[in-house]
C-alpha positions as CSV (number, residue, x, y, z in Angstrom):
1,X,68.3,17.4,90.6
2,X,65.2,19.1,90.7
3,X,61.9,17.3,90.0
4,X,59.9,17.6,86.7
5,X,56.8,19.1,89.5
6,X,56.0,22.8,89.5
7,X,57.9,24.2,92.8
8,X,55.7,26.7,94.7
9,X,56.9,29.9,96.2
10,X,55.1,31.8,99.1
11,X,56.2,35.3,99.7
12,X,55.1,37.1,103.0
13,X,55.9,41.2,103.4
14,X,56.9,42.2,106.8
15,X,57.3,45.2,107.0
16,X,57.1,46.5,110.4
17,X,56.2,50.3,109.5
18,X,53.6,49.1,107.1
19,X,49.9,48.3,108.8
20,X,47.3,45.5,107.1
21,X,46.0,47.7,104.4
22,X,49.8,48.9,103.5
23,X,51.2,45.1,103.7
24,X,48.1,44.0,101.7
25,X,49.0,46.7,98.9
26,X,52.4,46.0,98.7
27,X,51.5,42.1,97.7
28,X,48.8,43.0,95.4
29,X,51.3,45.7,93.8
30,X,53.9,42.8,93.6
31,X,51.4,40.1,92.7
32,X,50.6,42.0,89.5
33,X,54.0,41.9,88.2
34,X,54.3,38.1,89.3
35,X,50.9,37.7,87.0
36,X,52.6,39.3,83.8
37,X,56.3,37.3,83.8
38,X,55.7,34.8,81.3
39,X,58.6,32.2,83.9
40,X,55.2,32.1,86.4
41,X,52.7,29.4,85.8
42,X,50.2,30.6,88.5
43,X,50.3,33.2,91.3
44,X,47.8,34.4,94.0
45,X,46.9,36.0,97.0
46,X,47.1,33.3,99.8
47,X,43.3,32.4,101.4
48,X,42.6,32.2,104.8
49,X,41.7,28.9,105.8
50,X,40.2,30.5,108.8
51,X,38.6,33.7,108.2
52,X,37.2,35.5,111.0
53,X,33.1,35.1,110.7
54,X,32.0,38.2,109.1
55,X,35.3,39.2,107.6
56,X,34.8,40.9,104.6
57,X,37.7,43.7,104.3
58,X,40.3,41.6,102.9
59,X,38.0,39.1,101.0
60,X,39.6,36.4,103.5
61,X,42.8,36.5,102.2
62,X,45.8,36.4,104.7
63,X,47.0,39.7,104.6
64,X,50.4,40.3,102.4
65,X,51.0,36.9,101.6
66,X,51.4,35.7,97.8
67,X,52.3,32.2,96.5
68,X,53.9,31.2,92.8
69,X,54.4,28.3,90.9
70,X,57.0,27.9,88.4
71,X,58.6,24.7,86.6
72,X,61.8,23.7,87.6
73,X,63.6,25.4,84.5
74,X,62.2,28.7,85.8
75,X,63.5,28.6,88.8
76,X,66.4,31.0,88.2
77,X,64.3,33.6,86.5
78,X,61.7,33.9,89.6
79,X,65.1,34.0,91.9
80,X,66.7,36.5,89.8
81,X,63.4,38.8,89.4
82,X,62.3,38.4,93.5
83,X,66.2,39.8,94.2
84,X,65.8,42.4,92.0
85,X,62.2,43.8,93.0
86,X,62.4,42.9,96.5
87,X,65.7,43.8,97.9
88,X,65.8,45.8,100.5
89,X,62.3,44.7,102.1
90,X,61.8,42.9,104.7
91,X,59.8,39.6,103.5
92,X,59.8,35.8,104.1
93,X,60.3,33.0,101.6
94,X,58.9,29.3,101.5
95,X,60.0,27.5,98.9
96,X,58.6,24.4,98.2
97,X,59.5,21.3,95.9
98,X,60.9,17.6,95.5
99,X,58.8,17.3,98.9
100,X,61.2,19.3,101.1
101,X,60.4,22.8,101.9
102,X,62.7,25.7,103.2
103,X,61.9,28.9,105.1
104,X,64.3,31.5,104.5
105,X,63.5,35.6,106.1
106,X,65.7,38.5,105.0
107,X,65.4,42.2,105.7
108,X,68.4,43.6,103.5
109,X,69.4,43.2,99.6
110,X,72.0,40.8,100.9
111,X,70.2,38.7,102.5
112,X,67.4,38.5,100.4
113,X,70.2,37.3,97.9
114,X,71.7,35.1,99.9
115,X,68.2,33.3,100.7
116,X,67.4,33.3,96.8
117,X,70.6,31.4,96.6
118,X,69.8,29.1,99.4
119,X,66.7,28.2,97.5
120,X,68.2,27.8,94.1
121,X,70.6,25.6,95.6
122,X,68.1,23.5,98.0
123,X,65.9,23.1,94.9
124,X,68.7,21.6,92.8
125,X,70.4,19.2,95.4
């Protein structure tokens, strides 16, 4: 059963055709909508913990990279909205919560559902 702690999501694009500036717009484009679904608690761009020195293009964020928090009765809504705004591109999912994490990559609509499932399911045993 999951916990009563927030469980934390980290999204990373990787699209291969897409370079930094394109992966970086696609998470900011995606981080909006995160921002406005009233399931999220927080979401954010991901900081570098180790910037290089003068870096000042990206604001010393690692490039396409987002996390989430939700409660564990939200769960399902964040699964159900990531399946239907990201099929079909390529991305990698952390999912974090109860102290156990899993990492889970897909590059098709099937397997993004199928690792939205995996982490509904590893969240809840």
């Amino acid at each position: 059963m999951v916990a009563n702690s927030n469980v934390k999501f980290t999204i990373r694009f990787e699209d291969p055709n897409l370079d930094e500036e394109g992966l970086d717009g696609e998470a900011r484009r995606f981080l909006n909508e995160l921002r406005d679904l009233d399931e999220v608690e927080a979401a954010d761009r991901v900081l570098d913990p180790n910037p290089p020195e003068g870096n000042k293009a990206l604001g010393g964020f690692l490039v396409g990279i987002l996390s989430a928090e939700v409660s564990p009765t939200n769960i399902k809504a964040l699964c159900r909205f990531l399946g239907d705004r990201l099929g079909g591109k390529p991305i990698e999912l952390v999912v974090e919560g109860n102290g156990k994490t899993l990492n889970v990559k897909a590059h098709s609509r099937e397997e993004l559902d199928a690792a939205v499932e995996a982490a509904r399911k590893f969240l809840e045993a």
